[in-house]
VOGU-3710 file (C-alpha; in Angstrom, 3 decimals, decimal comma):
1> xxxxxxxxxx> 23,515/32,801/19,510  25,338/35,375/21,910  26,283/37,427/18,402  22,699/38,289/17,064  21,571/41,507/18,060  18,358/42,092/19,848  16,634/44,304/16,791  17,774/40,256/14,700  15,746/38,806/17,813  13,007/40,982/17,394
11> xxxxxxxxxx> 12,755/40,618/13,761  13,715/36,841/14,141  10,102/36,710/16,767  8,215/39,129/14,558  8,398/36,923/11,637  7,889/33,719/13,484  11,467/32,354/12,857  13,366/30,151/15,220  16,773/30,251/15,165  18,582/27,114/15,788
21> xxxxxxxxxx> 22,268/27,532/17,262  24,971/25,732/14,994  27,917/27,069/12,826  27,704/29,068/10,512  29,313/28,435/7,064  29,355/31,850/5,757  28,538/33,268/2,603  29,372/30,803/-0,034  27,400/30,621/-3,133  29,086/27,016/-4,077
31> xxxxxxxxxx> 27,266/24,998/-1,137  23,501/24,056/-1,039  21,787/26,588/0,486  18,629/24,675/2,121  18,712/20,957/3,384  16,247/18,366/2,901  15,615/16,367/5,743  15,385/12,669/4,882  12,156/11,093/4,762  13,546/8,035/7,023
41> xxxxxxxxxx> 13,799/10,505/10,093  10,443/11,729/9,790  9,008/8,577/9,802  11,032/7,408/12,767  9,375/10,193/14,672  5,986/9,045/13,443  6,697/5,636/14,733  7,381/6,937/18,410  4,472/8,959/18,201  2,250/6,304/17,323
51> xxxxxxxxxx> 4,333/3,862/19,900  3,405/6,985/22,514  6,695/8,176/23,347  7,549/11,482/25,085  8,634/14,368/23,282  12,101/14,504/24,903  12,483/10,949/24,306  11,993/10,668/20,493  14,198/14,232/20,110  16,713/11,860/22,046
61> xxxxxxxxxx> 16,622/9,009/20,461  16,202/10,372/16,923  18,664/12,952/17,175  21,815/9,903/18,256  20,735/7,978/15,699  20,792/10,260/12,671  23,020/13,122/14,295  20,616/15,821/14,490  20,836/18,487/16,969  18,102/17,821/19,296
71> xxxxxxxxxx> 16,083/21,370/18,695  16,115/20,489/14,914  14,274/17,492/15,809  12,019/19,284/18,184  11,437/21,927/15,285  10,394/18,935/12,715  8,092/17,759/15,356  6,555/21,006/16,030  6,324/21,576/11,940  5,019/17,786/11,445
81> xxx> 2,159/18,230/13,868  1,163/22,171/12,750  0,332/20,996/8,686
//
């Protein structure tokens, strides 16, 4: 995160993108490109909502259990609820 220049933030806010901070794999054309996030971990975050669990807790509790980085799961919450 400390490497993307402020015009990149800018750009990133202007177009409504959150970047999520992780490693970067570089520019490899051999690799898949976009990953699908497995059905099973969206529905274990639809089961804590419906069991009324806190935000914080199900990005916990979800993100130990399939190893997701906790803002990923707090971005597939904010996506699941917005469609």
């Amino acid at each position: 995160m400390s490497t993307i220049s402020k015009s990149i933030e800018m750009f990133f806010e202007m177009q409504q993108i959150q970047p999520i901070e992780g490693d970067v794999w570089g520019h490899r054309k051999d690799i898949n490109e976009y990953y699908t996030v497995p059905s099973s971990v969206t529905e274990k975050i639809k089961e804590m909502k419906s069991e009324g669990k806190l935000n914080e807790d199900i990005e916990a509790n979800v993100s130990r259990c399939y190893r997701f980085n906790p803002k990923m799961i707090a971005y597939i919450m904010s996506k699941e609820t917005s469609v």
